[in-house]
DOVO-308387 format. One line per field, with one value per residue (C-alpha): z, y, x; residue in three letters; residue number from 0. Coordinates in Angstrom, 2 decimals, always signed. Layout:
BEGIN
zz: [Z, ...]
yy: [Y, ...]
xx: [X, ...]
vose: [ALA, ...]
loke: [NUM, ...]
//
This chain:
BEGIN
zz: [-67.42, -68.89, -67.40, -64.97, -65.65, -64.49, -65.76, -69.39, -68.81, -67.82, -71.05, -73.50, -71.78, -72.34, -75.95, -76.88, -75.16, -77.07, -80.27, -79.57, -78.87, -82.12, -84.35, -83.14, -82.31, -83.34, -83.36, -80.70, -84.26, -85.58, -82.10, -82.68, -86.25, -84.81, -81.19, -82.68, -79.71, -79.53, -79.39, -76.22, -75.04, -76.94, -75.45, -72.04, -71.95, -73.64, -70.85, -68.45, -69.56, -70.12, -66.45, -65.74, -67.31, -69.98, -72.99, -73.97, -76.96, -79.49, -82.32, -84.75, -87.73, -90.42, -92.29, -94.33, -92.80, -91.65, -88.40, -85.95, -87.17, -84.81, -81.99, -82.07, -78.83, -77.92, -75.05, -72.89, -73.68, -70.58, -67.99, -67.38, -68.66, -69.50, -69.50, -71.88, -71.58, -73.43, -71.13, -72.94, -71.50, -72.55, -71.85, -71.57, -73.70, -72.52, -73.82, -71.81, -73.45, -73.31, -72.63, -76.17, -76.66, -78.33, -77.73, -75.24, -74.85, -74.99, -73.95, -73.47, -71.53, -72.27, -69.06, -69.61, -68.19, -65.22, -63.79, -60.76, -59.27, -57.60, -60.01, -62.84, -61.56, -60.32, -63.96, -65.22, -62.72, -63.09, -66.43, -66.01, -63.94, -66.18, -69.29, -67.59, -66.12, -69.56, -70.90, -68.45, -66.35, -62.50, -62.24, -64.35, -64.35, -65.92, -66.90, -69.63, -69.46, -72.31, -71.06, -72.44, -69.67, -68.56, -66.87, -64.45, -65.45, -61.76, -60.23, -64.05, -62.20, -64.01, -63.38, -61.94, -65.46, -65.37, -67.99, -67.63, -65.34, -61.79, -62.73, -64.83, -62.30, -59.29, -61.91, -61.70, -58.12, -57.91, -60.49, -58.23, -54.87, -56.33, -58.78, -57.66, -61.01, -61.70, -63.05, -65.63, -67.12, -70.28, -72.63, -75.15, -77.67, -76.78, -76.88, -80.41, -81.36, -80.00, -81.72, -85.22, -84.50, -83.80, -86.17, -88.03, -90.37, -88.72, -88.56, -90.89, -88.95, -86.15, -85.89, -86.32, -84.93, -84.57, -84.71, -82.57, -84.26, -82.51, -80.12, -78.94, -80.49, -79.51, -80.83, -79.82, -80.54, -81.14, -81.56, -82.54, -81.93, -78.12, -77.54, -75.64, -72.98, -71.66, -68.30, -66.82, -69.55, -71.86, -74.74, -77.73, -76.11, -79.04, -78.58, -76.21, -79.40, -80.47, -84.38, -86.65, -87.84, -83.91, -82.24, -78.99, -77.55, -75.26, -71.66, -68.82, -68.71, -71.44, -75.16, -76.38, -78.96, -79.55, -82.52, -80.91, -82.32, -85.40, -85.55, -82.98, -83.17, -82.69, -84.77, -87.78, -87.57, -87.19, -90.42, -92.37, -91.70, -93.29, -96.38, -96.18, -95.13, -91.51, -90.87, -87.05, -84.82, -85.99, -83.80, -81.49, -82.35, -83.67, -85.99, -86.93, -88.17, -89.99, -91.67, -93.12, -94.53, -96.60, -97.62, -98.94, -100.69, -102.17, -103.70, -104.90, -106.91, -108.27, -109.57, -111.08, -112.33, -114.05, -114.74, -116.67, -118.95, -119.74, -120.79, -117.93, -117.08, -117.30, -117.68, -115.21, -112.13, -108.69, -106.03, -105.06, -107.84, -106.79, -103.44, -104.63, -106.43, -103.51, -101.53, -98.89, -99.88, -99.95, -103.03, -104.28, -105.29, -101.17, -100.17, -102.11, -100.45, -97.32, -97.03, -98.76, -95.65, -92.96, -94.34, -94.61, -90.67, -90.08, -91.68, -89.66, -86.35, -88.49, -90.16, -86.05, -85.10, -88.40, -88.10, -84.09, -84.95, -88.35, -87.60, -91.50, -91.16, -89.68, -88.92, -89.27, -86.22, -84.39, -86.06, -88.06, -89.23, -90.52, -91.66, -93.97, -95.59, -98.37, -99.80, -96.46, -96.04, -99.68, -99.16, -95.70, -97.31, -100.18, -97.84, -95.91, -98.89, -99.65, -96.00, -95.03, -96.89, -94.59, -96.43, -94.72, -95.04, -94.13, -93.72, -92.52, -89.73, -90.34, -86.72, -85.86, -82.38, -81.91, -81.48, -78.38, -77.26, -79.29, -77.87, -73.94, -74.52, -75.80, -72.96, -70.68, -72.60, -72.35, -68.85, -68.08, -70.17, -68.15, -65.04, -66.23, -68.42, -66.33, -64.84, -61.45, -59.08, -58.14]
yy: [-76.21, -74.64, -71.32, -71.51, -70.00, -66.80, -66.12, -67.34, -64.63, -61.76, -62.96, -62.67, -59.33, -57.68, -59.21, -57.86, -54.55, -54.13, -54.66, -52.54, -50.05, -50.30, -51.75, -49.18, -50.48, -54.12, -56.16, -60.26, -61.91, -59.55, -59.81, -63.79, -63.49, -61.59, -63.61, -66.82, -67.43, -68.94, -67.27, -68.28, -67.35, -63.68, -63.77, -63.99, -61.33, -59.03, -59.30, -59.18, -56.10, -54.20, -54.87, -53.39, -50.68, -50.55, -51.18, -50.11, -50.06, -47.17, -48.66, -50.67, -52.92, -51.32, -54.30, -56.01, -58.85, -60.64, -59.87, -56.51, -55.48, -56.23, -54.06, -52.36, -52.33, -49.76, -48.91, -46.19, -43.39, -41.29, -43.50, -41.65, -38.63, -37.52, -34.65, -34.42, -31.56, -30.33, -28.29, -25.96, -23.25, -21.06, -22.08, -24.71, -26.77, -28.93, -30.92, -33.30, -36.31, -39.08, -42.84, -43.47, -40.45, -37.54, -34.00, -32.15, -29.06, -27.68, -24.80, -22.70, -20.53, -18.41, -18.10, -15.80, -16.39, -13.92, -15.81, -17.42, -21.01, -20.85, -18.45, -20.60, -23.94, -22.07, -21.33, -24.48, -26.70, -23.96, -24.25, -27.87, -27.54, -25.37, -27.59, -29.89, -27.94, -26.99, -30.82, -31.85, -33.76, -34.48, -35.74, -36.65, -40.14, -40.16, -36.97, -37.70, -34.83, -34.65, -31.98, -31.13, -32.95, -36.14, -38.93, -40.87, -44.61, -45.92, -43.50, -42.05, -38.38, -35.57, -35.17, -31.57, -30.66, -27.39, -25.01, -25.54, -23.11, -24.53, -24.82, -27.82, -30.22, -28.71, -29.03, -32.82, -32.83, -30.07, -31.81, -35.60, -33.01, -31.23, -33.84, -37.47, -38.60, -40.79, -38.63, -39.91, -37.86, -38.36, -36.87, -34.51, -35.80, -39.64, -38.96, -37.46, -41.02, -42.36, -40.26, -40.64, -44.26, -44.57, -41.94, -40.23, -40.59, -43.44, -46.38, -48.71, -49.02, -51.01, -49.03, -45.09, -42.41, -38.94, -35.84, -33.46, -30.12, -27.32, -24.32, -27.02, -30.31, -34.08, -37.44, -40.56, -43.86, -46.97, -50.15, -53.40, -51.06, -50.28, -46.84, -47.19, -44.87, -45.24, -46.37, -42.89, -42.04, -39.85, -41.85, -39.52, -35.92, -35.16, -31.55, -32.31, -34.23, -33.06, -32.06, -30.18, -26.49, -25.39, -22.90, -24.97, -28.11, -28.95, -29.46, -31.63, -28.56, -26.83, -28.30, -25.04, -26.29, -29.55, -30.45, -27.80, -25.18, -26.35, -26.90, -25.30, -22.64, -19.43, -21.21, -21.56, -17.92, -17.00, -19.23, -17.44, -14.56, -15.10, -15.86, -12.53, -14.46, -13.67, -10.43, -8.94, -11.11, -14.71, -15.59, -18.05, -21.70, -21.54, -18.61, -20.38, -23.07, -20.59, -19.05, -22.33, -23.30, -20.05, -21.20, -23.95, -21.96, -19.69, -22.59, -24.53, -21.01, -20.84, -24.12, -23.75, -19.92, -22.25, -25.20, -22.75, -20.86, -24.43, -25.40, -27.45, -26.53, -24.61, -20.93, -18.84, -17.69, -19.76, -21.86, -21.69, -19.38, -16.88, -17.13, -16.19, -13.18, -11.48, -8.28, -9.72, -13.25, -14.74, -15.13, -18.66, -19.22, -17.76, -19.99, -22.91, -22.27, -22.00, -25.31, -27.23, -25.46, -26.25, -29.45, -30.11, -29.43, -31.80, -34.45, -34.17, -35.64, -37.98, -39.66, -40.04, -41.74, -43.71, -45.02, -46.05, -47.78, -48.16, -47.40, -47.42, -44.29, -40.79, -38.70, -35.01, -34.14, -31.31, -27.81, -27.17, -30.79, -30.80, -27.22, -28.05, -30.93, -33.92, -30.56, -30.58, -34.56, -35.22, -32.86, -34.97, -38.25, -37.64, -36.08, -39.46, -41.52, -39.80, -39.57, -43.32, -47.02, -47.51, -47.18, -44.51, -43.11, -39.49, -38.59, -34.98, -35.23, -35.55, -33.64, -32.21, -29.60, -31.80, -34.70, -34.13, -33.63, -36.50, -38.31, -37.62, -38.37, -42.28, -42.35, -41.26, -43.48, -46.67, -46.03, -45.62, -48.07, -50.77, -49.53, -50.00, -53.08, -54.85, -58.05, -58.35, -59.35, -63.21]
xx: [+72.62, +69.45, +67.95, +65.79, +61.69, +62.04, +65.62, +64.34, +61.63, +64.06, +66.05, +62.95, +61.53, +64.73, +65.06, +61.68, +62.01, +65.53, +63.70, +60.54, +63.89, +65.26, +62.06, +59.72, +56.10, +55.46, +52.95, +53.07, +53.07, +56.15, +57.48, +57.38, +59.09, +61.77, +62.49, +61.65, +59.84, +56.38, +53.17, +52.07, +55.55, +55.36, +51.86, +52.66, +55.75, +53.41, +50.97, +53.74, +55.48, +52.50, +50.87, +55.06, +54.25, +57.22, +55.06, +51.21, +48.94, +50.17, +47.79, +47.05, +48.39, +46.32, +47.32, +44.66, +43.39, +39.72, +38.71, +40.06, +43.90, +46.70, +47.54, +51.01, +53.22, +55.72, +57.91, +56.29, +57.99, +57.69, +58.14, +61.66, +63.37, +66.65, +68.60, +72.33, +74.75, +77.24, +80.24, +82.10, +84.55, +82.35, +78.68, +75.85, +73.55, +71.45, +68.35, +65.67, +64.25, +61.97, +62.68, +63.30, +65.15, +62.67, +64.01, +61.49, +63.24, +66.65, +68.67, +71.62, +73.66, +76.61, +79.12, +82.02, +85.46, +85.13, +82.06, +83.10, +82.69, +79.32, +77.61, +78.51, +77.64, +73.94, +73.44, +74.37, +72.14, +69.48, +69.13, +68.89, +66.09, +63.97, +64.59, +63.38, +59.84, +59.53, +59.42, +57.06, +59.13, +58.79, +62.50, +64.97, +66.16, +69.51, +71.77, +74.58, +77.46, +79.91, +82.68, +86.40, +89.29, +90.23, +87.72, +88.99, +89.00, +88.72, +86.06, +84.32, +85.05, +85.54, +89.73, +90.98, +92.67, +94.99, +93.67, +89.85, +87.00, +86.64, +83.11, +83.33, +83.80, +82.07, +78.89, +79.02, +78.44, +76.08, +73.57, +74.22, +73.03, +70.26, +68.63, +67.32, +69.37, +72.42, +74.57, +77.28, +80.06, +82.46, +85.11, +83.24, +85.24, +84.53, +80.84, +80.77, +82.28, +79.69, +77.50, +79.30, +78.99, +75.27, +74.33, +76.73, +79.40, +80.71, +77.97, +79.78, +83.06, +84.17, +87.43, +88.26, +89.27, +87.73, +89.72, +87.77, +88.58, +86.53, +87.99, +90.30, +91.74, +91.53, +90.63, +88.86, +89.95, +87.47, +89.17, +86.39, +83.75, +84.53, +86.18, +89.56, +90.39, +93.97, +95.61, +94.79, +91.52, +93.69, +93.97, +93.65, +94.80, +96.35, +96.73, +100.16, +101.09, +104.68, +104.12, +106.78, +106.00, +105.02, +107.73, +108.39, +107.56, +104.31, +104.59, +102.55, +100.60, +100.61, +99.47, +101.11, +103.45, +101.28, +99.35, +96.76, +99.51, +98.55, +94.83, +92.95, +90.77, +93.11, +96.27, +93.03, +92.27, +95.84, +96.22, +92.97, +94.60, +97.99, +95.92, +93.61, +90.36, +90.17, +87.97, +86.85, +84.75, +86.37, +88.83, +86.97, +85.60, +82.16, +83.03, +86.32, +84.27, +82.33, +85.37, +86.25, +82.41, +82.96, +86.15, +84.62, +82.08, +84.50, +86.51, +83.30, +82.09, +85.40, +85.70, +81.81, +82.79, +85.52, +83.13, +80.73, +83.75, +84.74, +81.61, +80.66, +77.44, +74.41, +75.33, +72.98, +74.70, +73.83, +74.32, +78.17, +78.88, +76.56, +77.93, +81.57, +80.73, +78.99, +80.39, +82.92, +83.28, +86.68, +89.10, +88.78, +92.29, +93.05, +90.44, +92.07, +95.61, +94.09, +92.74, +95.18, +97.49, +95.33, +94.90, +98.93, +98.45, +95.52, +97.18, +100.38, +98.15, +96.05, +99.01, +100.61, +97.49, +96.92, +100.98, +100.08, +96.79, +95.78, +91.79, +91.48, +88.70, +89.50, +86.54, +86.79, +85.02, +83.65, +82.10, +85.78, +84.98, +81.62, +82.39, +85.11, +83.04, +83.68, +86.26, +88.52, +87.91, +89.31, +92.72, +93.54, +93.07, +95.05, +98.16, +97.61, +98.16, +101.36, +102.51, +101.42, +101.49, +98.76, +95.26, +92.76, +89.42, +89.30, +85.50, +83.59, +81.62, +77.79, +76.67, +79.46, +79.56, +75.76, +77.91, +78.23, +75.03, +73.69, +76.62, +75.57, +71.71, +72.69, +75.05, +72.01, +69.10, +71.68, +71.72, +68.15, +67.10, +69.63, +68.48, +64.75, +64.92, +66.82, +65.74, +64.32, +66.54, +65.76]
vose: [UNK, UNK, UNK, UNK, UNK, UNK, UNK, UNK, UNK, UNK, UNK, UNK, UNK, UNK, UNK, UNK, UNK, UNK, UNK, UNK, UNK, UNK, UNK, UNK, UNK, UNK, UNK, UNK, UNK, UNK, UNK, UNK, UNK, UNK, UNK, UNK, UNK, UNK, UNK, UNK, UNK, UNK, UNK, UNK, UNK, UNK, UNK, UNK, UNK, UNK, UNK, UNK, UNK, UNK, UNK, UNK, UNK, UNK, UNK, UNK, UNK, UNK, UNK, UNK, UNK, UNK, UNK, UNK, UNK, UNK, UNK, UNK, UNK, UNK, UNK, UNK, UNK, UNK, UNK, UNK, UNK, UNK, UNK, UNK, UNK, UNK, UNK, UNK, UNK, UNK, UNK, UNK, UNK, UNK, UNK, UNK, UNK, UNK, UNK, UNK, UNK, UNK, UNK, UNK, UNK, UNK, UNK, UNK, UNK, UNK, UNK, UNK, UNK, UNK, UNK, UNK, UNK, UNK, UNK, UNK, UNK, UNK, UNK, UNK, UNK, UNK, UNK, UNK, UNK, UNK, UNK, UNK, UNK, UNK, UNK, UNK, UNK, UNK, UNK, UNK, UNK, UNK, UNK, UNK, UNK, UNK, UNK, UNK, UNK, UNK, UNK, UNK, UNK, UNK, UNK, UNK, UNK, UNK, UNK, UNK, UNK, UNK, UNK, UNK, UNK, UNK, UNK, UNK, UNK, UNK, UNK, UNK, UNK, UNK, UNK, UNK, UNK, UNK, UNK, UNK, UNK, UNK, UNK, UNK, UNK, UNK, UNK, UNK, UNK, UNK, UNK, UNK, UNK, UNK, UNK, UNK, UNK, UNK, UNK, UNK, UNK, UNK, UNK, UNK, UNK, UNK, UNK, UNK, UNK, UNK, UNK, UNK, UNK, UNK, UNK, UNK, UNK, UNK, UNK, UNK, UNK, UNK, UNK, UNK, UNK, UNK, UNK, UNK, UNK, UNK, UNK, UNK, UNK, UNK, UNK, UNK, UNK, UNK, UNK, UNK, UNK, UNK, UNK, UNK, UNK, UNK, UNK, UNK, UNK, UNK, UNK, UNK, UNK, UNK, UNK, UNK, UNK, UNK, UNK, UNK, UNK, UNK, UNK, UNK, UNK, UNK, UNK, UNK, UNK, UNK, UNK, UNK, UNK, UNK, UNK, UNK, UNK, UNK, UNK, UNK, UNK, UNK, UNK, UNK, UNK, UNK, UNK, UNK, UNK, UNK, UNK, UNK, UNK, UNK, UNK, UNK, UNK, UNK, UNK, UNK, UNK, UNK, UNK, UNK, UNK, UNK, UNK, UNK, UNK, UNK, UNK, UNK, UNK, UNK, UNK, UNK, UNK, UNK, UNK, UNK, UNK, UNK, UNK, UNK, UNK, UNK, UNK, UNK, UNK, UNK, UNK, UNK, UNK, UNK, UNK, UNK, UNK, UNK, UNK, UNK, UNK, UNK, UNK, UNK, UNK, UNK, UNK, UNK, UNK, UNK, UNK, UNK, UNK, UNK, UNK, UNK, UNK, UNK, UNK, UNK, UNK, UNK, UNK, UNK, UNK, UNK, UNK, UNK, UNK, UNK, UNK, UNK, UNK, UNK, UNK, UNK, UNK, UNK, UNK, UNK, UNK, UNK, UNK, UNK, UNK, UNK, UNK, UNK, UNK, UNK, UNK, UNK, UNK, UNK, UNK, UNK, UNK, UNK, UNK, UNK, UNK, UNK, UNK, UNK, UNK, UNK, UNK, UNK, UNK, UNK, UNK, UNK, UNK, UNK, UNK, UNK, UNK, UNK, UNK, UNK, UNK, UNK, UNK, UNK, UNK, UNK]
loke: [0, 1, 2, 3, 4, 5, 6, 7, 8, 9, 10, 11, 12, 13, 14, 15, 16, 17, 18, 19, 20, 21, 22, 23, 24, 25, 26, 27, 28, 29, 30, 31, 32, 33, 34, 35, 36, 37, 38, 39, 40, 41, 42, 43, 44, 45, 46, 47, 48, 49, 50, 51, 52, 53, 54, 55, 56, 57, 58, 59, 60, 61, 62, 63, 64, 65, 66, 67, 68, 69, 70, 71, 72, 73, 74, 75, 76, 77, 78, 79, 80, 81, 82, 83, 84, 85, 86, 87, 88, 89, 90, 91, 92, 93, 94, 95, 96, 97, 98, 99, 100, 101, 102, 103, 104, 105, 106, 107, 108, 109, 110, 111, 112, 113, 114, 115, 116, 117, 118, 119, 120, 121, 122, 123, 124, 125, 126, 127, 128, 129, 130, 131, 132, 133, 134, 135, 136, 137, 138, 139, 140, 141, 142, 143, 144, 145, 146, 147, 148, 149, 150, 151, 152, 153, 154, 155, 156, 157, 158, 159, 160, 161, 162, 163, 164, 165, 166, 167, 168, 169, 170, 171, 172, 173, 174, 175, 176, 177, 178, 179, 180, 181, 182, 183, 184, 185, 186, 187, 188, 189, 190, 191, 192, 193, 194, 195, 196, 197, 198, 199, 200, 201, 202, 203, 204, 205, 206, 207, 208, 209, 210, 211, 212, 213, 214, 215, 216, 217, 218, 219, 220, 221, 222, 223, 224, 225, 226, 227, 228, 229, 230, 231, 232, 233, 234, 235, 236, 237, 238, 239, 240, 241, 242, 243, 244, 245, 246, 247, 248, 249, 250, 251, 252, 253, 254, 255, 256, 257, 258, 259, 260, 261, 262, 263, 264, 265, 266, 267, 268, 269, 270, 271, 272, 273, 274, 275, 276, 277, 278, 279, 280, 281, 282, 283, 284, 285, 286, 287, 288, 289, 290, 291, 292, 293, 294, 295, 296, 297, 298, 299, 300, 301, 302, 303, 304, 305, 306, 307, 308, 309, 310, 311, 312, 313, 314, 315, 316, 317, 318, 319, 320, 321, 322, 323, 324, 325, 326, 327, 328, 329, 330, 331, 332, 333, 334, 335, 336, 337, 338, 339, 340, 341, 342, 343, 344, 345, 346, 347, 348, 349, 350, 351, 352, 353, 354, 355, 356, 357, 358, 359, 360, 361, 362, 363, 364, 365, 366, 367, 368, 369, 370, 371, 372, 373, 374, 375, 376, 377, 378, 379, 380, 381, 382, 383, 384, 385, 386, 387, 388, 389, 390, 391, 392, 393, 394, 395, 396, 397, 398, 399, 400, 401, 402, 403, 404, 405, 406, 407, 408, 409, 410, 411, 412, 413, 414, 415, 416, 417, 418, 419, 420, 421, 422, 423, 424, 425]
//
């Protein structure tokens, strides 16, 4: 049965407005290439969104041609805003954005562990608030959350999970009372999938998994490019996973014992310090990840210190070289060891969820991720070829902790922009 009129209109507005999303401005005769529709037909929805006020003028062709260049049509930009937040235990980001998803301001705030319930969640929604005065923006339309726990398949709440600040989830319902926004919440390590996905590391693949590493551990799972969250939303809490090398075993709430023995942030700097890396002030997750970066270095100036005496290279002293032969820097060869252990450890959970579901790629997420590079990438893989028949891609992750932000704005700008390019209702 063929659509009627108006639902063939709905179906070309949102077609064009999709490709405006993704093209950028275009011009009706581009916008004709690319629907296939004709020009009277691109001619009309033009018209029609415009006098909507979803698309406007943003300029011209410039292409050479007889008579006035073409005008170019984009999406209007600020006809909603967005906020995205990252939750950690131990603060706030947030950013606001435009329609199309350009950064208008961002912030942070640290809260410490002995901030209670109500004075934490008044910092969090007040420094929504002024992000959002500072972009310009009346109201926010849509507000993405990425935070650490378990979301509730049925309701998409925020789950009461043992172990994290009461804060976390009385935030969600503090932003849905104070702004006139839809508020949606999701797994921090989910939305840096996403985020790998759309932008990173990960945009050639249907199927992978990313191993969060940051002051915690987890993993998200996308199977045939749609990310799989379990019976109760805990697919991939593979910190309670039972590993070897851990004193004890995990508990239903407790990962102590889990692969999060292993590979979070205090078993790394309990590691770095077995190997005479770790020095004061690094035992938490953003400076763990910064241990391992100048790991990395140290290794890379030995192997160019050893490139060089080979005769390998040009001779002056620079780059990672340089870098290993300043006051304070790590021993390469301790370096070496210590990622070739940590890696051992890494590849004891990626070789569990590689034997379960064969996603082909693992993605080295989060700041210990992106931190420990192509170098860290390259030892996993090959302990996964030994450890597994099954072939696998071990890859570094290209935005690592700004996954998750990243991750929360798409979630927010998919949102809005269904809300607001969706048809009229008939």
């Amino acid at each position: 049965m063929p659509a009627s009129p108006s639902t063939a209109r709905a179906i070309n507005d949102r077609l064009a407005l999709r490709l405006l999303q993704q093209e950028g401005p275009l011009t009706a005769g581009r916008l004709k290439q690319l629907t296939g529709l004709s020009r009277p037909t691109v001619a009309d929805l033009v018209e029609r969104l415009a006098a909507a006020g979803l698309i406007t003028v943003v300029g011209e062709s410039g292409e050479q041609r007889r008579g006035p260049n073409a005008r170019l049509y984009g999406i209007v930009a600020d006809r909603a805003h967005l906020a995205a937040l990252d939750v950690r235990t131990g603060g706030v980001s947030v950013l606001v954005s435009d329609l199309l998803g350009g950064v208008l301001a961002e912030a942070s705030v640290p809260i410490g562990g002995d901030t209670g319930t109500g004075p934490a969640v008044e910092q969090a929604v007040t420094l929504v608030e002024r992000a959002a005065k500072e972009a310009g923006a009346a109201s926010l339309h849509t507000v993405g959350i990425g935070a650490p726990g378990l979301i509730d398949p049925a309701t998409g709440e925020l789950r009461d999970t043992t172990g994290l600040p009461a804060w976390h989830r009385r935030l969600v319902t503090a932003l849905q009372e104070r702004l006139p926004a839809r508020v949606i919440v999701e797994n921090e390590t989910n939305l840096a999938a996403l985020a790998e996905q759309r932008e990173g590391v990960a945009r050639d693949r249907d199927t992978f998994v990313l191993l969060w590493l940051g002051h915690g551990t987890g993993a998200a799972v996308v199977l045939d490019g749609a990310l799989r969250r379990g019976a109760s939303g805990g697919t991939g809490e593979i910190g309670f996973l039972p590993v070897p090398g851990t004193r004890t075993l995990p508990s239903a709430t407790d990962c102590e014992g889990g692969f999060h023995s292993l590979a979070g942030a205090a078993a790394i700097a309990e590691l770095a310090g077995c190997y005479g890396l770790l020095t004061e002030g690094q035992a938490d997750g953003p400076t763990v990840a910064a241990l391992v970066g100048r790991a990395v270095r140290a290794v890379e100036g030995r192997d160019a210190v050893a490139g060089r005496a080979a005769g390998e290279g040009p001779a002056g002293a620079a780059g990672p070289a340089a870098a290993a032969g300043r006051p304070g820097a790590p021993n390469g060869d301790n370096a070496s060891r210590f990622l070739d252990t940590l890696a051992d450890r890494l590849a004891i959970g990626a070789a569990s969820v590689t034997a379960v579901l064969d996603p082909g790629c693992v993605v080295l997420g989060g700041e210990v991720g992106q931190a420990g590079g192509r170098m860290l990438a390259g030892r996993v893989q090959e302990r996964l070829a030994r450890m597994s028949p099954l072939r696998t891609e071990v890859r570094a992750s290209a935005l690592g902790g700004n996954a998750v932000l990243r991750g929360a704005l798409l979630t927010a700008r998919d949102g809005a922009q269904d809300d607001i390019f969706a048809p009229p209702a008939r």
